[in-house]
N, C-alpha and C positions, 0 to 999 in steps of 0.2 A: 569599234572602240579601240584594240590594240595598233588598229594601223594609224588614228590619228595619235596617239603616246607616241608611237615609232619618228612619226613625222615633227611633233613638237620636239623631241630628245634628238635629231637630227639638226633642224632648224638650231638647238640651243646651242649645238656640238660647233655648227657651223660660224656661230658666232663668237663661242670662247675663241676657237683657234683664228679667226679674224682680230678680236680683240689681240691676243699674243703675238701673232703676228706684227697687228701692228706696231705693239711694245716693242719688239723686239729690232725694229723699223724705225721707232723715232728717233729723231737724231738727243742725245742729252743735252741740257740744259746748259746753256753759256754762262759764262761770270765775266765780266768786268772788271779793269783796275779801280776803276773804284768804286765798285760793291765789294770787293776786297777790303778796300781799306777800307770803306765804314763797317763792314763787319770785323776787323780785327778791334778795329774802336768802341765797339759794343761787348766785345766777347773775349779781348787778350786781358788773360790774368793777368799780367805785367801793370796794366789797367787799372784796373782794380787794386792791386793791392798800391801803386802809385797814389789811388784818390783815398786810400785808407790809410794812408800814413801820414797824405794833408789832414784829412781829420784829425788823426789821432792829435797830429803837433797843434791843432785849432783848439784842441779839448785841452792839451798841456799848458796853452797858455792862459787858456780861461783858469787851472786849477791854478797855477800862479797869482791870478789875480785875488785870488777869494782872501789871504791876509787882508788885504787892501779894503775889503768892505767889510761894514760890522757882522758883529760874530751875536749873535745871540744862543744863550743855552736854556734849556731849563731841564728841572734835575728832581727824581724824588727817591728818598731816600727811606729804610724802611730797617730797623735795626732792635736786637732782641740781645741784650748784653746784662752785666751786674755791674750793681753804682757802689765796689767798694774804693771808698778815700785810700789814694794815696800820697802820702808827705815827701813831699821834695824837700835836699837839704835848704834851708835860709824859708823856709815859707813857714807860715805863721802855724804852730801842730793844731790839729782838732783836739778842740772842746766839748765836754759835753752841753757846754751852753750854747754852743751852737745852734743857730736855728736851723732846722731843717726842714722840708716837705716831707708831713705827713704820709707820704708814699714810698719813701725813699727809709733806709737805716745807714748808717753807720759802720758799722762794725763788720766783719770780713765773712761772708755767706756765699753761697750759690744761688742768693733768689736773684732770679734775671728780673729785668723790667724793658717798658716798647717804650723803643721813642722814634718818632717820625718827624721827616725833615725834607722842609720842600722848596728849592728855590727858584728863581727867573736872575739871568746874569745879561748884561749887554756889553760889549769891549771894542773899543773901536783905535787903530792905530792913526794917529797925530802924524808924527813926522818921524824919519829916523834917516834924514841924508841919502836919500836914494836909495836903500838897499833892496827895498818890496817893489817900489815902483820900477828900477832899472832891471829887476830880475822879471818882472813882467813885460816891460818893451822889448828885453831881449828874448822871453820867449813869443814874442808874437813877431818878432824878425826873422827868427827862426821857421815860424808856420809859413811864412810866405816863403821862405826859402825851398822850401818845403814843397809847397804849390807850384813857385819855378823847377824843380825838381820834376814835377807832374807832367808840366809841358814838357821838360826835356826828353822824358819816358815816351810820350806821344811823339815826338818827331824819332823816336828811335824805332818805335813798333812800326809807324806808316814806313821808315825806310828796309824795316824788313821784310815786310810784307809786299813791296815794291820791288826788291831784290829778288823774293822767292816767285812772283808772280811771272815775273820776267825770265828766271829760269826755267818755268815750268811752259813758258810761251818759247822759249827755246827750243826745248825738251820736244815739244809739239811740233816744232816747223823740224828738227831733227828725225824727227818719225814719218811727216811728210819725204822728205829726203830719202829715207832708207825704202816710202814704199813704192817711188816713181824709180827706185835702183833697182829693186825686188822686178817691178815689170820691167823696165830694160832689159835684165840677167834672162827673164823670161823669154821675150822677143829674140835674144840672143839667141838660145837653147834653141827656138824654135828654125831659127834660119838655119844654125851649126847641124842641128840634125836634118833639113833636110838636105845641105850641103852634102855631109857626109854619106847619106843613103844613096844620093846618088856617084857620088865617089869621087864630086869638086875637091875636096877637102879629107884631111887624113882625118882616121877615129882619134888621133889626141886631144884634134882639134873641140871634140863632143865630150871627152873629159875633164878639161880642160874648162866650158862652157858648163858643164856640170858641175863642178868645181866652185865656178863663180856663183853658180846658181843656189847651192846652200849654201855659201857665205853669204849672199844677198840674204836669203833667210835668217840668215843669223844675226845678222845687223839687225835686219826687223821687230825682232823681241826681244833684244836689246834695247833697240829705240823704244819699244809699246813699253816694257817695262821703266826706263829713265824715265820717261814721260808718268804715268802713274806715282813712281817715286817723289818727282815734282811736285806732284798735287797733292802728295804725303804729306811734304814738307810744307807746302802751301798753307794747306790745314791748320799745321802746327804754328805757323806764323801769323793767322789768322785768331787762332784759339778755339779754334772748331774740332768737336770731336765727330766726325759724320765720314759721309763713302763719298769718294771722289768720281760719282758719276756725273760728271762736269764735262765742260771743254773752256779751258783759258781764251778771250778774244784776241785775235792776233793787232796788240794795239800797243800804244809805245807814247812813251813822255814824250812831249811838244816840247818846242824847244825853250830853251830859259831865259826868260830877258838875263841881257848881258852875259852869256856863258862864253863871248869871248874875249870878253875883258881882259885886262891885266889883273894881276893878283889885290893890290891894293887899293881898289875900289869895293873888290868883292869883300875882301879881307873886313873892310875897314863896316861892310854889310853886316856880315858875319859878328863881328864884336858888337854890333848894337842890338843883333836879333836874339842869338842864341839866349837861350833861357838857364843856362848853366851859369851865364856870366851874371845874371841877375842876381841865381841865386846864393851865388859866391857873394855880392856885392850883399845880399842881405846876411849873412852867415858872418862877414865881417863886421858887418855893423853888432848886430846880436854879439858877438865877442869883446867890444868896443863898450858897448853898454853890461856887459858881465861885469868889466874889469870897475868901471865906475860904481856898481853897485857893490863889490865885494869894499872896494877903499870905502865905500860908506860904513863900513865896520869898525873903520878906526874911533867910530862917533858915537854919541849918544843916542839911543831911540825913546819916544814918545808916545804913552797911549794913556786911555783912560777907559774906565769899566763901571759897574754899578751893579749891585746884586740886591735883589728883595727876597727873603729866605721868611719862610713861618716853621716851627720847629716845637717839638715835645713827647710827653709820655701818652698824651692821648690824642684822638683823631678830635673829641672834643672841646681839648682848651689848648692849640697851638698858639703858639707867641711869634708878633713876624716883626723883624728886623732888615733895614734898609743900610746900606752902606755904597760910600762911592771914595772912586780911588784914582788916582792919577800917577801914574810910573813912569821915573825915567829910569833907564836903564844902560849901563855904561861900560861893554867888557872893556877894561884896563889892560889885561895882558892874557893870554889864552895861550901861552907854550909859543907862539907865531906864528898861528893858525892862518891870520887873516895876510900876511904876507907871504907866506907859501902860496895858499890861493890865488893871490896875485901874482906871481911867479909863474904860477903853471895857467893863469887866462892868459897872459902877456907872448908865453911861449906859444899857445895856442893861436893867438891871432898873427904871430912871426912864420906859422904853418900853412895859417889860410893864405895870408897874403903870396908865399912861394908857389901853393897851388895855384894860383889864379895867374900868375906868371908862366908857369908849367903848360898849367892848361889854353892860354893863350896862343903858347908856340904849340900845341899841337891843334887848334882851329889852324892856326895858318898853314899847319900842314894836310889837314884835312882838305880845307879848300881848294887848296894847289893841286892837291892830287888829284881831285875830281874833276879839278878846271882842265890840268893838260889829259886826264884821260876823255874825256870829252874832245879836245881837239884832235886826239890821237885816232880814237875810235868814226870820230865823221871824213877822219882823213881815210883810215883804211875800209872803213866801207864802200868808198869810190875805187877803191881797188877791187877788193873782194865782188864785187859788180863785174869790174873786168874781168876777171880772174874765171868768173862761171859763163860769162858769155866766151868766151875765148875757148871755155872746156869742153864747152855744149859743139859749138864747131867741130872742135878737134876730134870727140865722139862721131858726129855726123861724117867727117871725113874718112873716119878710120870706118865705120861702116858702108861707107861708101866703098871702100878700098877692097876689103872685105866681100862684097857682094860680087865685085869682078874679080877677083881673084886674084888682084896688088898686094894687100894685106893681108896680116897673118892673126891668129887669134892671140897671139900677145900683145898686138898690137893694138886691137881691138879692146881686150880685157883694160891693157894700160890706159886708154881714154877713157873706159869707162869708170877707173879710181879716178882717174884724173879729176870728173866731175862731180860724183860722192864729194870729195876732198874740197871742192872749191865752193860747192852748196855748202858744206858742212860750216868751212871758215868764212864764209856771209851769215848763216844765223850766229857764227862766235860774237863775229864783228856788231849785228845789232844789238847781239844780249850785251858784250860793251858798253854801246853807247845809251842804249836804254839804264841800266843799271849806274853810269858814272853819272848819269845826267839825274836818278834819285838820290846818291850821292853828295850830288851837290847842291841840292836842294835842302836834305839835310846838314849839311855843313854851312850853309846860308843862314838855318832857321826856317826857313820858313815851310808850311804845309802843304 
């Protein structure tokens, strides 16, 4: 019996550390650009509090609306007071011939008495020259502005999210870089030392090689840690709070129709798409309709109401009265209330219109900028190309130099920055052109 325990608790042992093992083996899980962006689409507060601000301006314009439809009340009233007469001057004095209810006295006491009072009221506004109605179009200008607003937010989160993605695909092809230098410096160490042992080459030469050999290291946890920091910020662009046991796809924005147009094609893209300029175009209008609804103050307004009231000392013999009413209403003069108001919309919409101007010249400088760094960055990655095949040679030579005994290990070390340095400025060059080229995606508009 204890020797099959022994065997099952062996067997079980055998398998944890194969499971851990394998953990510890699998490669982590990839992400995508865009599983990216739909998760920052699902998940960025920026998001969210965008689609709650649409609402919120949807719910202001409906409360603006509710003047506009009838009002009904109903009302009950419930009161414990004393019924003593008082004489106003010019009113006719009490009499004691007065008639009065049998419930009721006279003459000046403490005795309280109930009276209940209960009514139904309905009012509904006629006309009043546009001031309900124009303060309601203008807030539901507003809400859509509001909404443009929303998509603006969206093309802003997808381009950061694009931007961090792309750095942290940098960050990664960077760490690639420092770990194929890590084994060069290696290979190196290992020829220098057996150079030196047998006494081709002086002992500088193995210090020297040593030298390099923990800078390559050092570079290397530099890169692991950029790279992790990457995916920090990734995170953060995302709206994700989680561990970045990920790996970025090494994948890159296709190219744009037309990205090598001239400015004024693009430009003239950009001013129809962008959802800022909408919503400026609604926020004008809503200003535009403010200013009409406040001059409707200069006018009369119009409504009518109607109340059914039943009313008295008992819950038993109330008495009900009906009444209906028609109001015009006409402020004449109010200090200049209503032209100050207009004063300060008029200035108001002399503000939007300059933004929109403002904001105009900088689309165009958006665009521009993303359009020549775009051609800039596809130019110098044809370079940056050359630049590392050229470095990679010059390494192979100077190793080569190196192995017969031509070369010296400065010369050696110096090719091998050389190469570092020209791999490094090739991933500069793609993160570039990947990042101008979501740049200008977002400066287009489009997603």
């Amino acid at each position: 019996m204890p020797k099959k325990i022994s065997v099952a608790w062996f067997t079980i042992t055998l398998l944890f550390l194969a499971t851990a093992a394998w953990a510890q083996t699998s490669p982590p899980r990839t992400l995508s650009l865009d599983e990216a962006v739909q998760t920052a689409r699902a998940n960025q507060p920026q998001l969210r509090q965008a689609r709650a601000g649409t609402e919120a301006a949807r719910a202001r314009a409906d409360e603006v609306r509710a003047p506009l439809l009838p009002q009904v009340n109903a009302t009950a009233n419930y009161q414990r007071a004393t019924a003593n007469r008082v004489v106003r001057p010019g009113a006719t004095p009490f009499s004691s011939t007065t008639p009065l209810s049998s419930s009721l006295t006279p003459s000046s006491r403490f005795d309280t008495f109930d009276f209940y009072n209960f009514g139904l009221g309905a009012s509904q506004l006629v006309y009043d020259f546009g001031q309900a109605t124009g303060r309601w179009k203008a807030a539901k200008a507003n809400a859509q502005a509001q909404a443009d607003t929303e998509r603006a937010t969206l093309l802003q989160v997808d381009l950061n999210v694009r931007v961090a993605y792309f750095n942290a695909r940098a960050a990664k092809a960077l760490l690639q870089v420092a770990q194929e230098t890590l084994s060069n410096q290696e290979g190196h160490f290992t020829q220098v030392q057996g150079f030196v042992q047998v006494g081709t080459q002086p002992e500088i030469d193995l210090a020297q090689a040593r030298t390099n050999l923990a800078n390559a290291r050092v570079q290397l946890i530099n890169a692991q840690n950029g790279y992790e920091t990457a995916k920090v910020q990734l995170n953060q662009a995302m709206g994700v709070e989680g561990p970045t046991n990920y790996d970025v796809v090494d994948e890159a924005l296709p190219p744009i129709d037309n990205e090598n147009s001239p400015i004024e094609p693009l430009l003239e893209e950009a001013l129809k798409a962008r959802p800022e300029f909408a919503a400026f175009s609604n926020q004008v209008r809503a200003q535009e309709l403010t200013i009409r609804s406040i001059e409707g103050a200069y006018f009369p307004s119009l409504s009518v109401s109607t109340d059914l009231t039943k009313g008295g000392t008992g819950l038993g013999s109330l008495t009900w009265n009906w009444d209906a009413n028609v109001l015009l209403s006409w402020p004449l003069f109010q200090g200049g209330l209503t032209r100050a108001q207009g004063r300060e919309a008029r200035a108001n919409l002399t503000n939007l219109n300059a933004q929109v101007d403002a904001f105009r010249q900088e689309v165009r400088l958006e665009v521009d900028q993303a359009r020549l760094a775009v051609l800039a960055a596809k130019t110098s990655i044809g370079a940056a190309e050359e630049a590392v095949i050229n470095a990679k040679e010059q390494l192979r030579l100077a190793e080569k130099r190196y192995e017969t005994g031509v070369g010296n290990i400065i010369e050696l070390s110096d090719a091998q920055l050389a190469l570092t340095n020209a791999e490094a400025q090739q991933v500069q060059a793609q993160y570039n052109l990947a990042s101008a080229r979501a740049r200008l995606l977002q400066a287009l508009g489009r997603l």
